[in-house]
C-alpha positions, -999 to 999 in steps of 0.1 A, spaced: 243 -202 -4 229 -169 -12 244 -138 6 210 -127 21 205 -159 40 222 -189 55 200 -227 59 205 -234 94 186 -267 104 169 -268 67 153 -231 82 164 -200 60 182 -174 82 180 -141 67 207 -108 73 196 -74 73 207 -54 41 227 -22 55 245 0 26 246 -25 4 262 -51 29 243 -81 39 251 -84 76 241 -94 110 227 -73 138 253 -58 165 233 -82 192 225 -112 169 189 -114 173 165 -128 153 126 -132 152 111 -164 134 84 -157 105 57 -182 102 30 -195 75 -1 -181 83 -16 -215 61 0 -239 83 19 -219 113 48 -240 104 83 -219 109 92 -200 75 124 -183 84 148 -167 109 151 -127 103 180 -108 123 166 -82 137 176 -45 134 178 -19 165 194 16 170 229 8 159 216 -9 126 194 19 121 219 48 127 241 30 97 215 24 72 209 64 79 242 73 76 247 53 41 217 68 24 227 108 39 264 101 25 253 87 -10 219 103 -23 235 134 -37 263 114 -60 231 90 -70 211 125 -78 240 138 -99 243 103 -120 234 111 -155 201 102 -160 207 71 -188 228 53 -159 205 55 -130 174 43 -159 197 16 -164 200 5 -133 161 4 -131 156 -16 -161 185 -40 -147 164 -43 -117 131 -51 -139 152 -81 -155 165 -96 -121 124 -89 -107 114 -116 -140 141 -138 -134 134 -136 -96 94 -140 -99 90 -176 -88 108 -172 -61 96 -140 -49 59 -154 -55 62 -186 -35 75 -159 -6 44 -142 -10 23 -177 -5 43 -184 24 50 -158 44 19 -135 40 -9 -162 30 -12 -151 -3 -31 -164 -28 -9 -174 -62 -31 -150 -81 -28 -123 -58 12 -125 -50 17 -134 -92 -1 -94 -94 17 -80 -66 52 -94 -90 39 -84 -123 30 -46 -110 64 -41 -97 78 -57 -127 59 -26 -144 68 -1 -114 102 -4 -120 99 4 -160 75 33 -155 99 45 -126 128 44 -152 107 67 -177 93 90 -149 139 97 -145 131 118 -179 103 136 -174 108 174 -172 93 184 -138 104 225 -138 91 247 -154 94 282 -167 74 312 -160 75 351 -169 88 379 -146 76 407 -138 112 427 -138 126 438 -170 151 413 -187 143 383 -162 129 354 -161 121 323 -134 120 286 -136 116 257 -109 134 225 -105 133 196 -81 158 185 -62 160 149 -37 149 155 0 180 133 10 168 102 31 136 89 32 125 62 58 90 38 45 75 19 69 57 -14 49 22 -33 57 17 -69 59 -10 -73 37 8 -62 0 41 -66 14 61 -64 -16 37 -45 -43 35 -14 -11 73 -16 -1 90 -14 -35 64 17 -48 78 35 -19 115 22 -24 112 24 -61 99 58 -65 121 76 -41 153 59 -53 140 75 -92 132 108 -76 174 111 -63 170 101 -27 185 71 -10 158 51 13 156 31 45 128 9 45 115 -11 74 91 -41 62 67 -52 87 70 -76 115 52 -99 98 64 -102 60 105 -94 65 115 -119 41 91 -101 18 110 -64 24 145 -85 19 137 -100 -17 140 -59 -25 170 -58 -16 184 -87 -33 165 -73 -66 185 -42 -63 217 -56 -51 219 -77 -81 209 -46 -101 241 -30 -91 224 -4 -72 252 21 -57 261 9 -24 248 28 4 215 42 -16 190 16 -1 189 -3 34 163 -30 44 166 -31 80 135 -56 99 132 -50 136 112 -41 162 88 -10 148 91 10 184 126 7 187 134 13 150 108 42 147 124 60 173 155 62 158 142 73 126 121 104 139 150 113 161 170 115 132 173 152 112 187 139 81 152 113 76 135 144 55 105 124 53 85 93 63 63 73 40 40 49 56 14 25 47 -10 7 77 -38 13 102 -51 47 109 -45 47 146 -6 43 138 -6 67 111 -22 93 136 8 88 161 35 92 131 18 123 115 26 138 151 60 125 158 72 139 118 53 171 126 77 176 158 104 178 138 90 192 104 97 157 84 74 155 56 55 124 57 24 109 33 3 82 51 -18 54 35 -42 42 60 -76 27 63 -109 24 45 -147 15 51 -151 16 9 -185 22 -5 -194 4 -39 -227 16 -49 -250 -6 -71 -278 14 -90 -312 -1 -100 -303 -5 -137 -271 -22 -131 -264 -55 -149 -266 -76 -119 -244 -101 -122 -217 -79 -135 -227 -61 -104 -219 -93 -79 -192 -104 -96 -174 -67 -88 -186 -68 -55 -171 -102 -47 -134 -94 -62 -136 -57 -41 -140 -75 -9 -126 -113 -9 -94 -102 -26 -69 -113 -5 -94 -123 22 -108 -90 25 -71 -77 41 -67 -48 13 -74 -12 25 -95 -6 -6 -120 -32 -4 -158 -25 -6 -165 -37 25 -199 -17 19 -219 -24 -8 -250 2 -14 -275 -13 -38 -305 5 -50 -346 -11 -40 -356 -25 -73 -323 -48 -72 -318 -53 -38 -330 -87 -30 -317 -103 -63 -284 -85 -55 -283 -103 -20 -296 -137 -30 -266 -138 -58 -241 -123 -37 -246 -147 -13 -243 -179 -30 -213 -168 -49 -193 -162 -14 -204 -196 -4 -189 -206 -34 -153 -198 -26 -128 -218 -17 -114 -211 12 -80 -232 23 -41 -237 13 -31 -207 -10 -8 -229 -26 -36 -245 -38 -44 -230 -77 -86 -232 -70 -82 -216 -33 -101 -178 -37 -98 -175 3 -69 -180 24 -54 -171 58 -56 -136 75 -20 -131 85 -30 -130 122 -52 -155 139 -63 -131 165 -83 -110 136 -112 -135 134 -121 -121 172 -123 -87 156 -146 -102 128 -168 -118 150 -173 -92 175 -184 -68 147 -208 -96 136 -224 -105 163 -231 -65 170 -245 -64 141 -268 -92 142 -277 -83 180 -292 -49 161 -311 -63 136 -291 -73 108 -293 -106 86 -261 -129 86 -267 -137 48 -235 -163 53 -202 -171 64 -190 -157 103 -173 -191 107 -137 -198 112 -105 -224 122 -76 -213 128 -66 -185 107 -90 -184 80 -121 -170 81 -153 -177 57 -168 -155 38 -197 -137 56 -223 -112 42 -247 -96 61 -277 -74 56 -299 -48 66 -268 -29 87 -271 4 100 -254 29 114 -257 23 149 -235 -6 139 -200 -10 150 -194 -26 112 -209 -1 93 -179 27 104 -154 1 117 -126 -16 93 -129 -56 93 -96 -62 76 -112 -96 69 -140 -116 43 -169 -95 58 -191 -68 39 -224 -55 46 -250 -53 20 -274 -19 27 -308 -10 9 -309 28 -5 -339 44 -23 -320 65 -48 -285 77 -54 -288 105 -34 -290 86 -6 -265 63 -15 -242 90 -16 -255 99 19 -248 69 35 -217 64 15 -199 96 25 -211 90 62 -182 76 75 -145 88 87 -123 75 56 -119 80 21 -103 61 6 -118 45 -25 -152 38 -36 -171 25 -67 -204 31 -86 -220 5 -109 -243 21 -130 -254 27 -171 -268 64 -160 -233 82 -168 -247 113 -154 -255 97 -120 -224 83 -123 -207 116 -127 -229 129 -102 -216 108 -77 -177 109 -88 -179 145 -80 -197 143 -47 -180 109 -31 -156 121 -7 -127 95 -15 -95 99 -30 -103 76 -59 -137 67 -78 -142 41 -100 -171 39 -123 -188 4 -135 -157 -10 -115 -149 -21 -80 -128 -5 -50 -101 -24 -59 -82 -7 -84 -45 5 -87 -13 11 -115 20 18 -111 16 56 -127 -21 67 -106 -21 92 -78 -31 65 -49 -43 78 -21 -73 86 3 -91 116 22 -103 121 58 -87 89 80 -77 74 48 -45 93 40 -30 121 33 -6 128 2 -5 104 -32 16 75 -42 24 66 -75 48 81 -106 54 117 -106 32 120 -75 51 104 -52 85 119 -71 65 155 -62 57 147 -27 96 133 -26 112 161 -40 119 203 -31 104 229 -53 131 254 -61 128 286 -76 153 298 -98 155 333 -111 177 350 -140 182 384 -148 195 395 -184 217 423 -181 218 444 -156 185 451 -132 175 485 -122 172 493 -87 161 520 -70 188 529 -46 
């Protein structure tokens, strides 16, 4: 039996992870975790409330500063131990991902493989210099910065890349000197867990990390009312991000939110395309179309247009959609049945205004077809409203100047892409895209361990990723030396 869990009835039963402890809660509840594929019961998670909260707080507060003042070739270590438990662990953690979040085995095989190279570029980022020195303007002195650990930091996880989106934040914190309280979501707590057991058998310091599932209301409140939580790193829906943005701002904790997208990929006339489709199609089915990134708008130029759509089209059509566990299936379950309402409400509005359903805007139980649509404008609810599902919406432009029109005409930015042979159009339009992140002949979809993630507008607000997220993490101090004896005038 492992220490995180305990098979009760042939059903896993999960602990929380306090300061290195694998535990139950105070009131020994749990919440059950299903399969989204079959809505068969996965696991029993104890669930976390104030008292479990106030501990995990207490640990991190009491042990960051010895962690910071670790030389730096032991805390690396402990990093590239973590990498080696990760490989050894990646089947298991994989077949988690199929399970619990309705993963894909491509998809949760990435999501395993970028940590795997997280937690190695995390180790090298320990090394890096971040001070620097600079002149003075006072005789005999001279100034330099350095950066030193906030002290806790609390990250609140999404459903949809549960363990790729958890550990960046866990990861990246833990290299920068702070400890870390992370609360997974409600939906993928096993997910947040298998973290803990990757750094628990890393011989992480006890104390440093907590993983603590549990009601998001109850748990966030403790956090924010919490001085020693310096910060608040968060990943999900825009609406939520809003309402934490204010809470941190009550008590000046610094906070970086990853939220939404509506992601534009613009297709110009001289695009290959079938390059072009095959982008397209990987931007938005990806996980089922649940990724905050996906082009879930897809801008194509006149003299293409109709080939575009009549390509597009039979390549969604083409996907399988059923059991992730299934090596062919492209298409399986949104996490939450209740999403394909969502879907078809912003499919029928746009079909009662005029636009072309292309394919798709069927569903049983929780999966939902692809569907494309045409002709959408922006009196739309789906041209400015996120899916979070299989959808996109294919839109004619005469030129790139109105593609970038259209494509900046929306409240996120996020990510966007530009398919294109004209590199000064494309450069054009990488300067003028209001998004956080452009990628040229590429999809919406891109990310690495070492990139500055992160949106503009409703989309976000701060970076993720390597020494950006160690920056946003940290305190610039300034540090000043005088040689000799200073002069002053009284």
């Amino acid at each position: 039996m492992s220490a995180s869990f305990e098979m009760i009835n042939g059903i896993p039963n999960y602990n929380l992870y306090i300061a290195g402890q694998w535990t139950r809660s105070l009131r020994n509840e749990t919440t059950e975790s299903t399969n989204p594929a079959t809505g068969e019961l996965f696991a029993r998670v104890q669930q976390a409330g104030v008292a479990e909260t106030e501990k995990a707080i207490t640990a991190a507060h009491k042990s960051y500063k010895a962690w910071f003042e670790t030389p730096v070739s032991a805390r690396e270590a402990v990093f590239l131990r973590a990498a080696d438990v990760l490989a050894a662990k990646a089947k298991d953690i994989t077949e988690v991902l199929v399970a619990e979040s309705g993963s894909v085995f491509g998809k949760a095989g990435f999501e395993v493989g970028y940590c795997f190279d997280l937690l190695r570029t995390a180790a090298a980022e320990m090394r890096r210099s971040p001070g620097e020195t600079m002149p003075l303007t006072a005789p005999g002195q001279f100034g330099f910065t350095i950066r030193q650990p906030l002290g806790v930091i609390a990250g609140i996880a999404p459903f949809n890349a549960p363990f790729l989106l958890a550990m960046k934040k866990v990861v990246l914190a833990l290299a920068a000197g702070n400890g870390f309280v992370l609360k997974p979501s409600e939906l993928t707590p096993v997910t947040g867990l298998k973290i803990a057991e990757v750094f628990d058998e890393a011989g992480l310091p006890h104390g440093l990390l907590s993983v603590i599932p549990g009601p998001a209301a109850e748990i966030g409140a403790a956090i924010f009312a919490d001085p020693r939580v310096r910060m608040i790193t968060f990943t999900g829906s825009t609406h939520t991000g809003r309402m934490l943005a204010v809470e941190a701002a009550k008590t000046l904790k610094r906070f970086t939110l990853e939220m939404g997208g509506k992601s534009p990929l613009i297709v110009l006339g001289d695009a290959d395309v079938d390059y072009a489709v095959k982008a397209a199609a990987f931007g938005i089915f990806f996980h089922q179309g649940q990724v905050c990134m996906a082009n879930s708008r897809i801008l194509v130029e006149e003299p293409i247009f109709d080939a575009f759509c009549e390509r597009f089209a039979a390549v969604a059509q083409s996907l399988k959609v059923g059991d992730p566990r299934e090596p062919d299936t492209v298409i399986g379950p949104l996490i939450r049945g209740t999403q394909c309402a969502v879907i078809d409400g912003h499919v029928e509005d746009a079909v009662s205004k005029g636009a072309k359903l292309m394919c798709g805007a069927t569903h049983k139980d929780q999966y939902y077809w692809p569907t494309v649509l045409s002709g959408v404008t922006s009196d739309m609810r789906i041209f400015h409203e996120e899916s979070f599902g299989p959808v996109t919406s294919i839109i004619k432009v005469r030129d790139h100047e109105e593609a970038l029109e259209i494509a900046n005409a929306t409240d996120y930015g996020l990510s966007s892409g530009v398919i294109t042979n004209n590199m000064q159009k494309a450069l054009d339009l990488a300067f003028g895209l209001e998004s956080g992140m452009v990628h040229l002949n590429d999809c919406t979809v891109s990310d690495e361990p070492h990139v500055p993630f992160g949106g503009v507008k409703n989309s976000g607000y701060g970076r993720e990723g390597g020494r950006f997220s160690m920056e946003e993490m940290t305190e610039l101090k300034w540090i000043t030396v005088q040689r000799g004896q200073r002069a002053f005038p009284i």
